[in-house]
C-alpha positions as CSV (number, residue, x, y, z in Angstrom):
1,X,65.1,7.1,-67.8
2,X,63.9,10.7,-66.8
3,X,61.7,10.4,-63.3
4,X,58.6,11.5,-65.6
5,X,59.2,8.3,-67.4
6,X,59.4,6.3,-64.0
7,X,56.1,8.1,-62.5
8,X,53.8,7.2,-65.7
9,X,55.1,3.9,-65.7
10,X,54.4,3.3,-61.9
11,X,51.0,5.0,-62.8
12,X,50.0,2.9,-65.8
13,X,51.3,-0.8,-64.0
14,X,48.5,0.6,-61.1
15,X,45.9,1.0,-63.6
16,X,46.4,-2.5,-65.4
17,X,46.8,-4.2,-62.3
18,X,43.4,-2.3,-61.1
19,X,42.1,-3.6,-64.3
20,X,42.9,-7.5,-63.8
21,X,42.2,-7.1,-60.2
22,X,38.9,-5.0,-59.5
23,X,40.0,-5.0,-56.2
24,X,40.4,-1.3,-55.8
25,X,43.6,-1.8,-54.4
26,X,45.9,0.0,-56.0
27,X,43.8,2.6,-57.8
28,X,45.1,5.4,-55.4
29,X,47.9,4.6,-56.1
30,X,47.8,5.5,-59.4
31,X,46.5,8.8,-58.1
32,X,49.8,9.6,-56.5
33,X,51.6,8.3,-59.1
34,X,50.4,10.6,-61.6
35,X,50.7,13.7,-58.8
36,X,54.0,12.5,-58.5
37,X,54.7,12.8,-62.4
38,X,53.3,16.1,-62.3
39,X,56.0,16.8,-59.9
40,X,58.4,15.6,-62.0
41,X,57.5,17.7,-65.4
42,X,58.0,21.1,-62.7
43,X,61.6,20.3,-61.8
44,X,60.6,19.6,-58.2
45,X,63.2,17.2,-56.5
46,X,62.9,13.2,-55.8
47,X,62.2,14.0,-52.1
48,X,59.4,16.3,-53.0
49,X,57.9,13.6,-55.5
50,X,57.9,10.6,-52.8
51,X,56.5,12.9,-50.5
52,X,53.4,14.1,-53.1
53,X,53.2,10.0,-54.3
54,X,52.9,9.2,-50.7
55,X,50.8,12.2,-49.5
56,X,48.1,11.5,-52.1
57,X,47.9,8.0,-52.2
58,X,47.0,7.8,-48.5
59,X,44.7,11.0,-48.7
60,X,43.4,9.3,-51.7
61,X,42.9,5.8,-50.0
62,X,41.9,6.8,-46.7
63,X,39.1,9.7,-48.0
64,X,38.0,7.8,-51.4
65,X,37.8,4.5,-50.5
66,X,35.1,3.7,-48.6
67,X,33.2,6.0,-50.6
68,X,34.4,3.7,-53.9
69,X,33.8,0.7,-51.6
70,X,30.3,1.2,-50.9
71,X,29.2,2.6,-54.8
72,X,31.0,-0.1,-56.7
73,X,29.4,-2.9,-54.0
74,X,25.8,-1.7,-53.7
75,X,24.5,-4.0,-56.3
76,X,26.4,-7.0,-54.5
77,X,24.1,-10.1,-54.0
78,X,24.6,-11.3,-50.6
79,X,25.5,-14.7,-50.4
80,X,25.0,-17.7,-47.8
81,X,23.9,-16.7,-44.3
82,X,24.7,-13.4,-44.4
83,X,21.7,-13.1,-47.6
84,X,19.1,-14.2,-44.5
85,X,19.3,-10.8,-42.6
86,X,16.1,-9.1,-43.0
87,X,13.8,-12.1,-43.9
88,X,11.2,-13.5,-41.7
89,X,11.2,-17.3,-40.5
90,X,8.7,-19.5,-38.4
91,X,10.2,-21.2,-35.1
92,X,10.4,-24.5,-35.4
93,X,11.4,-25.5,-31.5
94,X,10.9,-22.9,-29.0
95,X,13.4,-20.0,-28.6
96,X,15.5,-19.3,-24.9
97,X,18.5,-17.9,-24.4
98,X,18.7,-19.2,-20.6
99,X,18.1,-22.6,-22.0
100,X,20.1,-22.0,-25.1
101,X,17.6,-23.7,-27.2
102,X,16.0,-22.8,-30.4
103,X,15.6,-23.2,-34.0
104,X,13.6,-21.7,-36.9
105,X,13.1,-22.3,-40.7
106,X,13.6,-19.8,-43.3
107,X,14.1,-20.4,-46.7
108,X,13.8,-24.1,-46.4
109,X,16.7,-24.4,-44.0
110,X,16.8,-25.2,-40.3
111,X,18.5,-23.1,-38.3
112,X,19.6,-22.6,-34.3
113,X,18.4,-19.0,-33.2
114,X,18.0,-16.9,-30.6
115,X,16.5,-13.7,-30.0
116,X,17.9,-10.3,-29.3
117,X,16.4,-9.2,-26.2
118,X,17.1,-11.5,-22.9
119,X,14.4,-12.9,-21.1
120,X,12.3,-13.3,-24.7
121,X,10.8,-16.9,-25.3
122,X,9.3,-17.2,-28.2
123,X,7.3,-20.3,-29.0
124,X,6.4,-22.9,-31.8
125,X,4.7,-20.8,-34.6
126,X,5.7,-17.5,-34.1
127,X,7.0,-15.5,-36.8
128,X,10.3,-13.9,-36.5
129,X,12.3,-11.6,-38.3
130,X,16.3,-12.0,-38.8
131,X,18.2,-9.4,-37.3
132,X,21.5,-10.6,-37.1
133,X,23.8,-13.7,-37.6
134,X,26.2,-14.6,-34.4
135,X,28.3,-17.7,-35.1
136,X,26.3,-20.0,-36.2
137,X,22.8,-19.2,-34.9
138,X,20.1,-16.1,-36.2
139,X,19.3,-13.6,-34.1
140,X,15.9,-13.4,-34.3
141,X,13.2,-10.9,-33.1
142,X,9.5,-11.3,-32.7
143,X,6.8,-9.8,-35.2
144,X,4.3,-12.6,-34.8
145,X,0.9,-11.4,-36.9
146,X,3.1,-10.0,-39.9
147,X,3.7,-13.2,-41.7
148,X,5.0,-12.2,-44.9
149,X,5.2,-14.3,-48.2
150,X,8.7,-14.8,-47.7
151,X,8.0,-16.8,-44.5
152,X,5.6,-19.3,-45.7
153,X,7.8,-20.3,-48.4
């Protein structure tokens, strides 16, 4: 087997696995893969071709990626907790970080929170908006007087 042979075969194992996967994991791969068996069709020696498979695949992984990352997962649905950032809840039990006390309700669900600025109490009935999720609690922020829909429900 001629080294053309072994680069498109390198290159088209990356692409299926891609394919089963969706991971993008080893999609740069494939990228120097097929650099690499464009090295190969010039002549250029085995050295040369590891060093262009290598060179691309990290130029290719490092540069592209998060770009790839961040188009192929905008229409993501956030899921669990992390889905509560941005929506507004009603406090439940008074929030204070000294006391280390507080909870709210959003969504239907009761939850420990705090709020993002120290020295903040917020009381029974104020409306809050999620900033944040540490651990296990919210990290909430006043906007009392701009109840939304999504807060009553």
């Amino acid at each position: 087997m001629n080294l053309t042979t072994f680069w498109l075969i390198v290159f088209v194992v990356c692409i299926v696995i891609e394919i089963i996967t969706m991971g993008l994991a080893t999609i740069w791969f494939a990228g120097g893969a097929l650099i690499a068996a464009i090295g190969a069709v010039f002549g250029m020696p085995l050295v040369v071709q590891v060093i262009l498979f290598t060179a691309v695949s990290l130029i290719l992984l490092f540069f592209t990626r998060p770009v790839a990352v961040k188009y192929f997962n905008k229409d993501r649905i956030k899921t669990n907790a992390e889905s509560l950032v941005g929506k507004q809840a009603i406090v439940i039990s008074e929030i204070n970080n000294l006391q280390g006390i507080g909870q709210v309700t959003v969504s239907g669900q009761e939850w420990s929170a705090r709020t993002t600025r120290e020295g903040v109490t917020l009381p029974v009935g104020s409306v809050v908006a999620i900033r944040a999720i540490s651990g296990v609690k919210l990290m909430v922020e006043d906007v009392t007087g701009q109840l939304s829909k999504e807060a009553e429900k």
